[in-house]
LOVEXLO-340434 format. One record per residue (C-alpha): z negated, x, y; residue number from 1. Coordinates in steps of 0.25 Angstrom, whole numbers. Layout:
N
SITE       w       u       v   fifi
SITE       Z       X       Y    NUM
...
END
This chain:
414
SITE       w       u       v   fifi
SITE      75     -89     -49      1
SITE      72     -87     -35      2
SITE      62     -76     -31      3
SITE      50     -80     -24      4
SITE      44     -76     -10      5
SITE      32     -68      -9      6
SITE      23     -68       2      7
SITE      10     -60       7      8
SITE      -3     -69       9      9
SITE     -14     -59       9     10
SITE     -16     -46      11     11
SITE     -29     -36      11     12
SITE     -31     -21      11     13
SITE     -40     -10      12     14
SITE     -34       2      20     15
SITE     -38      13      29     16
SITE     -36       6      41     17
SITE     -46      -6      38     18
SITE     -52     -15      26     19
SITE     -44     -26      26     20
SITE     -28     -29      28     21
SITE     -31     -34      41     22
SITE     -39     -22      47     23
SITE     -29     -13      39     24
SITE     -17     -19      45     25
SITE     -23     -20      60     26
SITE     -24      -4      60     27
SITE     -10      -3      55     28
SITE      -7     -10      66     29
SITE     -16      -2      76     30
SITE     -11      12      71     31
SITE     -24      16      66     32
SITE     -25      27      56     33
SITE     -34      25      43     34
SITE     -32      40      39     35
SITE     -46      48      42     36
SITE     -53      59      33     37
SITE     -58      56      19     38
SITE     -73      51      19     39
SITE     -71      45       2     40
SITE     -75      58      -2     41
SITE     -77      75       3     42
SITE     -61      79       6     43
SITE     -66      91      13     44
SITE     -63     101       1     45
SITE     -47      94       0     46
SITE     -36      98       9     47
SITE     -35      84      12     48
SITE     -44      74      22     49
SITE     -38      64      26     50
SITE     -37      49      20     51
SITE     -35      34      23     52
SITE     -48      30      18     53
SITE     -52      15      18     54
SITE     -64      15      30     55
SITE     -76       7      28     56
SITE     -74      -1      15     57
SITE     -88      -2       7     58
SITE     -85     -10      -5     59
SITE    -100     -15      -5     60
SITE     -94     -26       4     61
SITE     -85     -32      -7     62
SITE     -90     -29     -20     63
SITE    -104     -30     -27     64
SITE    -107     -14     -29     65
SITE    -107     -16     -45     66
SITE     -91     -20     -40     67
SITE     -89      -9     -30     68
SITE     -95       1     -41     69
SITE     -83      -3     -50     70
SITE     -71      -4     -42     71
SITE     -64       8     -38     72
SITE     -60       8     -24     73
SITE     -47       6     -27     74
SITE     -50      -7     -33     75
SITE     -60     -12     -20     76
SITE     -50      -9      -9     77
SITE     -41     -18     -19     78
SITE     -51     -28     -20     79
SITE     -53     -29      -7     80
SITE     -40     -32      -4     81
SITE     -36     -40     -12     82
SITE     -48     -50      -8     83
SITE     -43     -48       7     84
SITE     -29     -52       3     85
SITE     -33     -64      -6     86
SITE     -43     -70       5     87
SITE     -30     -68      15     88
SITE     -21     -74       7     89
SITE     -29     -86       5     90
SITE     -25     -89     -10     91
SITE     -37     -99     -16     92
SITE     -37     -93     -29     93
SITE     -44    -104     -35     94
SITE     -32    -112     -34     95
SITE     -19    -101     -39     96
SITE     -15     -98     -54     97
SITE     -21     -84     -53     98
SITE     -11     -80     -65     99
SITE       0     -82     -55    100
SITE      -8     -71     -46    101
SITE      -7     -59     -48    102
SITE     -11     -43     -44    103
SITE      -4     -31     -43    104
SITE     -12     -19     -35    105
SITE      -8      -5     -35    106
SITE     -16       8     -35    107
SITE     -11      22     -35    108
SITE     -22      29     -40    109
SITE     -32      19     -44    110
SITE     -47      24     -45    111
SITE     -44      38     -43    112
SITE     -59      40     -37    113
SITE     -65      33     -50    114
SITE     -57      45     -58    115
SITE     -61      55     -48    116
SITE     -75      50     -50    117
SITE     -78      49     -65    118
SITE     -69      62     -67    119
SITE     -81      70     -60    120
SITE     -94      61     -66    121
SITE     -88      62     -81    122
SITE     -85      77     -78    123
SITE    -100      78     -78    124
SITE    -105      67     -85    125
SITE     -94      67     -97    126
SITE     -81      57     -97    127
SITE     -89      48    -108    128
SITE     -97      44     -96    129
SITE     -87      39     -86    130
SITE     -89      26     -80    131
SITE     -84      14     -89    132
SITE     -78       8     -73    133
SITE     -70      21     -72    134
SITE     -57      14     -79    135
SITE     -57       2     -72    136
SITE     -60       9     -58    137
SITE     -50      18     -58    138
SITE     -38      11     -66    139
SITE     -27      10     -55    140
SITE     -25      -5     -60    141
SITE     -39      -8     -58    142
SITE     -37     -14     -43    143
SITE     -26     -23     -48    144
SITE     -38     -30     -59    145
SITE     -48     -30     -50    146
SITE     -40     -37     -39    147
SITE     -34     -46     -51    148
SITE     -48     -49     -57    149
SITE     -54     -52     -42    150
SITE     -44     -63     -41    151
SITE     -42     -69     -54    152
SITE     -27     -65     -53    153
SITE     -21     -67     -66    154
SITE      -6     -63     -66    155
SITE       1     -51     -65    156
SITE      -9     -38     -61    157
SITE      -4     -25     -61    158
SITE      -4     -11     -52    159
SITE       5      -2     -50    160
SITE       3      13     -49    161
SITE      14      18     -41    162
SITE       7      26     -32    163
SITE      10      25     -18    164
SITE      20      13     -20    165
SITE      10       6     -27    166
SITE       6      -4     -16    167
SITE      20      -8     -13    168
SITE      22      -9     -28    169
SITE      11     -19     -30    170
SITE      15     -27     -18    171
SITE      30     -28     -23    172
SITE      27     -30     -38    173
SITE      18     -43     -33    174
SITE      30     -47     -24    175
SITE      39     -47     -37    176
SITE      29     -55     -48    177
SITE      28     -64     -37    178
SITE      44     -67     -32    179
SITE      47     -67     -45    180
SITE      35     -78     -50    181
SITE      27     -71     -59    182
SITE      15     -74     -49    183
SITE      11     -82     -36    184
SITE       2     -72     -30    185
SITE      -1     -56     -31    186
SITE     -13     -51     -27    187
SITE      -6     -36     -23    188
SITE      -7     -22     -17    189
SITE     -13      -9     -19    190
SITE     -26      -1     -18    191
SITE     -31      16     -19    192
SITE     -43      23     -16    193
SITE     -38      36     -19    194
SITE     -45      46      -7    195
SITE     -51      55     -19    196
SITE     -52      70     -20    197
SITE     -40      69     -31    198
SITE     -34      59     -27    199
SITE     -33      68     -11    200
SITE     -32      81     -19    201
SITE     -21      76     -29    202
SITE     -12      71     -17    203
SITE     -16      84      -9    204
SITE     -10      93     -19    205
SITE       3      86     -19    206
SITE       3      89      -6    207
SITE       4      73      -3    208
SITE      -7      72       7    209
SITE      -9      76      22    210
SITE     -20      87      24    211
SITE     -23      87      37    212
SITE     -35      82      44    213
SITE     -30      75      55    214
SITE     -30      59      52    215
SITE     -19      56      63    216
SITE     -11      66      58    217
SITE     -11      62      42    218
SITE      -2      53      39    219
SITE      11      52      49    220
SITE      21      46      42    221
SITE      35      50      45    222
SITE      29      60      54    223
SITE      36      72      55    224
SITE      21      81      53    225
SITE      18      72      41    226
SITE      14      78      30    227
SITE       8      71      19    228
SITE       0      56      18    229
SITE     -15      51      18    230
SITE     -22      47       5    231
SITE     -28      32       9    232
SITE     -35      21       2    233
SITE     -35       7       4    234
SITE     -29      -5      -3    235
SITE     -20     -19       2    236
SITE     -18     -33      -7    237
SITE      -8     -43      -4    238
SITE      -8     -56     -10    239
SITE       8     -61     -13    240
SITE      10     -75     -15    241
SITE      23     -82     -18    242
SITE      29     -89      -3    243
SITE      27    -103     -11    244
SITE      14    -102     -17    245
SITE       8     -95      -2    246
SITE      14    -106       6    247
SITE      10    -116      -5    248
SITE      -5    -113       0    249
SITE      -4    -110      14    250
SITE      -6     -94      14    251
SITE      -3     -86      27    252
SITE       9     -78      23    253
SITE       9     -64      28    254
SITE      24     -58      23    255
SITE      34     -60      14    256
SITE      37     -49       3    257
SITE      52     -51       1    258
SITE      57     -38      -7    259
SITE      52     -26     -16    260
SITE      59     -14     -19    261
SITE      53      -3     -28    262
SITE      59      10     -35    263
SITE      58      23     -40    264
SITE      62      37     -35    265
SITE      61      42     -48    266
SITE      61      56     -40    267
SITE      49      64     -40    268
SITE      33      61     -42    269
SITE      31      61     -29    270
SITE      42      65     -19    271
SITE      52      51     -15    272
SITE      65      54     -19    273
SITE      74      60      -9    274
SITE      76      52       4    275
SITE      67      41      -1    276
SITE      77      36     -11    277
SITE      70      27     -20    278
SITE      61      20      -7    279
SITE      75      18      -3    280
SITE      79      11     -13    281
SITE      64       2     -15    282
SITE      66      -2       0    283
SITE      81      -8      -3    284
SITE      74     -13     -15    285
SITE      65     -21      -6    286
SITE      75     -25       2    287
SITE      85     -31      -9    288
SITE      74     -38     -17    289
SITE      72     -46      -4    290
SITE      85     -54      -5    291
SITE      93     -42       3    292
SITE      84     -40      14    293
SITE      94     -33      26    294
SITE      87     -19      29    295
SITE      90     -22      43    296
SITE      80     -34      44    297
SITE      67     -23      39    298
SITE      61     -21      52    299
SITE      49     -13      46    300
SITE      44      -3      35    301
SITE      31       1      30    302
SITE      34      15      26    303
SITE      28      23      15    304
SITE      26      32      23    305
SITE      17      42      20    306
SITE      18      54      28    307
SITE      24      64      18    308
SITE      37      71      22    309
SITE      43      67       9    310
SITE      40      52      11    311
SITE      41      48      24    312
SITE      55      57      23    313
SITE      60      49      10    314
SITE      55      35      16    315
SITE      63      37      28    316
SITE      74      42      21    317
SITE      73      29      13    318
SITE      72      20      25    319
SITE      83      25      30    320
SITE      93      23      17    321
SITE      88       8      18    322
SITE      90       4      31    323
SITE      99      14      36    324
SITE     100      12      53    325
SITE      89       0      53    326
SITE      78      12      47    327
SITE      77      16      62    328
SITE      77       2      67    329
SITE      65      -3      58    330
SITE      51       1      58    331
SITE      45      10      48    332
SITE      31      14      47    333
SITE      19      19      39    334
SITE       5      13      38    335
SITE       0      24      30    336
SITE      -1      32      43    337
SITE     -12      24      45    338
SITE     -17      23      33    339
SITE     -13      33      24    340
SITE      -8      32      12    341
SITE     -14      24       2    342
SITE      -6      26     -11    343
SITE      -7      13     -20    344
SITE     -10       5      -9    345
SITE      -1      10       2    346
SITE      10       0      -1    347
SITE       1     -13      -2    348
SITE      -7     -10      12    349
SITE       6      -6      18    350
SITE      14     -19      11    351
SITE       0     -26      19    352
SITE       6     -20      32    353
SITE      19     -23      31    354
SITE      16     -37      30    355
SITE       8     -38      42    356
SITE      18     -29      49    357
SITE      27     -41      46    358
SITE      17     -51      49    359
SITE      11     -46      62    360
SITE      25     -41      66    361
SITE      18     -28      69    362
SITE      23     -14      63    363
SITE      11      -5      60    364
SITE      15      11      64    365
SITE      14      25      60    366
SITE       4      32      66    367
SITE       3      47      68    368
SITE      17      47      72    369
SITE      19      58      80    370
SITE      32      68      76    371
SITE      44      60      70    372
SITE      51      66      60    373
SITE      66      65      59    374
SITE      67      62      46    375
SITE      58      50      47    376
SITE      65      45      56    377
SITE      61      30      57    378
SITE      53      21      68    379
SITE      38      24      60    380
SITE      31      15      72    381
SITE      23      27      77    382
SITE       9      26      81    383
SITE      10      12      85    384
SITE      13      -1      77    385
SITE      22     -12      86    386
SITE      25     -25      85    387
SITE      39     -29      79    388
SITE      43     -43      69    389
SITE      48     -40      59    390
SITE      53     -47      47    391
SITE      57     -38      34    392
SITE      47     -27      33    393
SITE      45     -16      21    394
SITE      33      -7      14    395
SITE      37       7       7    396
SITE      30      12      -3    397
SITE      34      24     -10    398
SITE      27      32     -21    399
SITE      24      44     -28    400
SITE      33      44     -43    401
SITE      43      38     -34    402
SITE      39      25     -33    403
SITE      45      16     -21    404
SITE      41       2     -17    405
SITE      46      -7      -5    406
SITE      43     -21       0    407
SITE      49     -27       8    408
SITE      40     -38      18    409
SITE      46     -50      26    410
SITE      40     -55      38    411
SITE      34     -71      34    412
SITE      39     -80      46    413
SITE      33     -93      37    414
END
């Protein structure tokens, strides 16, 4: 049986740098930085005061408050995106088989502020007197239900927990169910609201996070003065349709998803294994799944990128293994310069990204570039985005417990 071809017809987001995919993509394009000091809660006792906190988004202005009460944070940027992504697609729902539609929506770290929260009331007031929402607030699945439930969306629904590959995993898996016809649409991408004392202070003591206090200065992927990423917050949706079943109803078609590679370094918790092994190998995944895909013909990558030495080394490294001279001939940049690094949900915004990047035939940059680093040696599209076509494009995500995920995006020329 032949595979089938997927395509992208909505996408929404929550992010840093704006409240809906369009405002979020529209400052990636501008350069604009998201990253400014924590205002969720006093930091000033933490080394750490610096995050990429979602700005202005009161969820009074899209649920009734007994809703907003009961949905972690996590799950409203979700829900929020997923409505923006379905409105954009156009899909009359009234008129699917919703148990041909399905959800797959990832979170890292769930509702880690719901823990955080009821740890210190039951503390006080006894663990007999939690609040009976606590479960289905801070569940990391919970997004993925709500999103299912919102929609009526009765096939597959699942999330994966693969930290920082999380997004990229979800998007990929829903390509998969999809091509090979276990569904006609997935409702897909990845959510985390994670900018808590303990969540900071557990990734501070790892000696994960940047601690300084200049914002411009934070996160600086392939940098040479780098020195650690930016917790963020945010969430981005994608609805994937089957090409038939989209062109069957007229739907603007953003981008194609042609191939998915995903691995295991099997290495360490958290270090990539040496010169980034296993994203090399997920990246020549991507490319072979989509029918043998030449390297030559990839004219962009969404990097990881998340301004630890270690990464952004290992990524390059990677890079380079796959496309051997064409690495310095293609371009390679990071998004979560400008928006920091938003765990679970890094890899669906960024898949949101790279698909504009292919429609709009605009390459967003890394900002805060200012001393290269010769062992990141690649075109990072410093400080300024620029205009360039291109038709194969590809989003890294790579993950603490060594997972690796890569999808690879085709520019849709109708």
């Amino acid at each position: 049986m032949s595979k089938r071809r997927v395509v992208i017809t909505g996408m929404g987001a929550v992010t840093p740098l704006g409240n809906t995919a369009t405002e979020s993509w529209d400052a990636a394009r501008a350069g604009k930085l998201g990253i400014a000091p924590i205002t969720e809660y006093d930091a000033s006792a933490q080394k750490v005061h610096l995050a990429g906190e979602v700005k202005g988004f009161d969820p009074k202005e899209h649920f009734t408050p007994q809703e907003a009460k009961h949905l972690a944070r996590f799950t409203q940027f979700a829900l929020v995106s997923a409505i923006e992504a379905i409105e954009q697609s156009g899909l009359d729902l009234e008129s699917e088989d919703l148990t041909r539609a399905g959800v797959i929506v990832s979170s890292g770290i769930g509702g880690v502020a719901e823990t955080e929260k009821q740890q210190t009331t039951c503390l006080k007031r006894g663990f007999d007197r939690c609040s009976p929402f606590y479960i289905p607030m801070g569940i990391s699945n919970m997004a993925a239900g709500e999103v299912a439930i919102k929609f009526g969306f009765k096939g597959m629904c699942t999330c994966p927990v693969t930290a920082c590959a999380g997004g990229s995993n979800a998007v990929g898996d829903a390509f998969r169910h999809i091509r090979d016809g276990y569904a006609d649409i997935m409702l897909t991408g990845g959510t985390e609201a994670a900018i808590t004392p303990l969540s900071i202070g557990g990734f501070t003591t790892m000696r994960a996070l940047h601690v300084g206090d200049d914002p411009a200065a934070a996160s600086i992927p392939f940098d040479a003065r780098r020195s650690g990423f930016v917790m963020a917050e945010g969430a981005g949706m994608l609805v994937l349709e089957e090409l038939e079943h989209a062109q069957a109803r007229g739907a603007n078609i953003i981008a194609e998803i042609v191939g998915y590679g995903v691995t295991c370094d099997a290495y360490h918790i958290t270090a990539p294994a040496p010169n980034g092994e296993g994203g090399a190998r997920a990246m020549a995944q991507a490319l072979a799944d989509a029918g043998g895909v030449d390297p030559n013909a990839v004219g962009y990558i969404n990097a990881h990128g998340t301004s630890t030495q270690l990464n952004d080394k290992g990524e390059t490294a990677a890079i380079k293994t796959v496309f051997g001279e064409h690495a310095h001939e293609m371009a390679v940049s990071s998004t979560k310069s400008m928006t920091g690094h938003m765990l679970g949900a890094a890899g669906a915004v960024e898949a949101i990204f790279t698909a504009c990047a292919l429609r709009d035939s605009f390459l967003p940059p890394t900002i805060g570039y200012v001393e290269p680093d010769p062992e990141c040696d690649l075109d990072c599209v410093p400080n300024e985005g620029r205009a360039a076509e291109v038709e194969y494009a590809l989003s890294n995500s790579l993950g603490f417990g060594g997972h690796n995920a890569c999808i690879l995006f085709k520019k849709w020329n109708g």
